[in-house]
C-alpha positions as CSV (number, residue, x, y, z in Angstrom):
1,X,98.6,109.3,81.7
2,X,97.6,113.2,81.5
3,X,96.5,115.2,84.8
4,X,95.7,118.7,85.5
5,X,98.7,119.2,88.1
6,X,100.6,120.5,85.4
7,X,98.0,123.6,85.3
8,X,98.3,124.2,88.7
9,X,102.0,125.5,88.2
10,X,100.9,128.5,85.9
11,X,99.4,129.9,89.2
12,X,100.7,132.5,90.7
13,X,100.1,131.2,94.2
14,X,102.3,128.0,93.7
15,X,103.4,127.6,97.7
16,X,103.7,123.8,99.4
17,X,100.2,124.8,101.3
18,X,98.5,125.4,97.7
19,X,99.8,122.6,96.1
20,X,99.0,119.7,98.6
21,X,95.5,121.8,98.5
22,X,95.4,120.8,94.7
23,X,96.5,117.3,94.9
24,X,93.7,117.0,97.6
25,X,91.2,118.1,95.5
26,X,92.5,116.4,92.4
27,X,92.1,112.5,94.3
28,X,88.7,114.0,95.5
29,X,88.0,114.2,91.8
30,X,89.3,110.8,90.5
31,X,88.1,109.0,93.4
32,X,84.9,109.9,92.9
33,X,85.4,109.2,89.2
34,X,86.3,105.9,89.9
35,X,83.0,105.4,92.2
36,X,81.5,106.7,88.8
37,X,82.7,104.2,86.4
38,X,81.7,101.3,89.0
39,X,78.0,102.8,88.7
40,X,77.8,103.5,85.1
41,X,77.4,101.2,81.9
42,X,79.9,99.6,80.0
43,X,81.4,96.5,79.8
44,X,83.2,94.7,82.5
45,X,86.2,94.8,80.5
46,X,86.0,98.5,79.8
47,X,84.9,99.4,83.5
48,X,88.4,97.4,84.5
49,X,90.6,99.3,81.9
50,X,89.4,102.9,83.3
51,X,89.2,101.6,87.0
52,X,92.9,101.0,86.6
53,X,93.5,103.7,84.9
54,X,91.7,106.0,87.8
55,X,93.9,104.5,90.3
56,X,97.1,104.6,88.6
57,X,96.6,108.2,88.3
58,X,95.3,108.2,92.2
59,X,98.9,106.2,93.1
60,X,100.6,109.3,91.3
61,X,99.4,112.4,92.8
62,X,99.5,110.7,96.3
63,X,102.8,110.3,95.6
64,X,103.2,114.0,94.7
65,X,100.8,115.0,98.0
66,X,103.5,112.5,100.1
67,X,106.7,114.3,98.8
68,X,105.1,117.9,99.4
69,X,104.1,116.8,103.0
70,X,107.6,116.0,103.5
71,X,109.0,119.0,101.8
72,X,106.2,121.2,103.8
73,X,107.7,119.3,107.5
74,X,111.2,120.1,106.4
75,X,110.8,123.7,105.7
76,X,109.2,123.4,109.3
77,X,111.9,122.0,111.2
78,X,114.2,124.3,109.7
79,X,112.4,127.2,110.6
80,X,111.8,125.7,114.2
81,X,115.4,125.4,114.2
82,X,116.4,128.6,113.1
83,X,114.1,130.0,116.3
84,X,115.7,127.9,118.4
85,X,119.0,129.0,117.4
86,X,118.5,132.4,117.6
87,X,116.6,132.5,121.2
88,X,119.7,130.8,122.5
89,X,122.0,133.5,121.5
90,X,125.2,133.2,123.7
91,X,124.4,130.7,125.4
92,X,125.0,128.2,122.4
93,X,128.5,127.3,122.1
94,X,130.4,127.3,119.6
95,X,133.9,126.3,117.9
96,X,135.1,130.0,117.9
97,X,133.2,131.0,120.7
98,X,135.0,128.2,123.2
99,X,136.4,129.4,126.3
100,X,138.9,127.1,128.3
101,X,138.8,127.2,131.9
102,X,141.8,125.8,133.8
103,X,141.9,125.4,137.3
């Protein structure tokens, strides 16, 4: 199975964002390739073997476009986190930063 997603990584703009805009576009394309082939001539046999073919290749980038959306929610978090983190300041205790009270 060939696709074009390995074009996409000469880019120079190669972010999450303007990958999973790729992929998008790419499943645009195939699906309506596949709604293509059901219209078009050929045999039922041969309209079967490219259908399949269509939709393996669908399967895969959705894959791809599911693992970016993950990567692109982690990087998120983290970056929510790091905020966080630093808007505390002092007020976020730590192991070395512990102060014992007794009474």
């Amino acid at each position: 199975m060939q696709t074009s997603s390995s074009s996409g990584s000469s880019s120079s703009d190669n972010s999450i964002a303007s990958q999973i805009s790729r992929l998008t576009s790419q499943i645009t394309k195939l699906t309506q390739q596949l709604k293509d082939v059901a219209n078009g001539s050929g045999t039922a046999e041969d309209k079967k073997k490219q259908q399949d073919l269509l939709q393996a290749q669908i399967k895969m980038l959705q894959a791809q476009l599911a693992q970016l959306q993950r990567q692109q929610a982690e990087e998120a978090q983290k970056k929510q986190e790091q905020k966080q983190g630093k808007a505390e300041g002092v007020n976020s205790p730590s192991a070395e930063h512990q102060i014992d009270i007794y009474i």
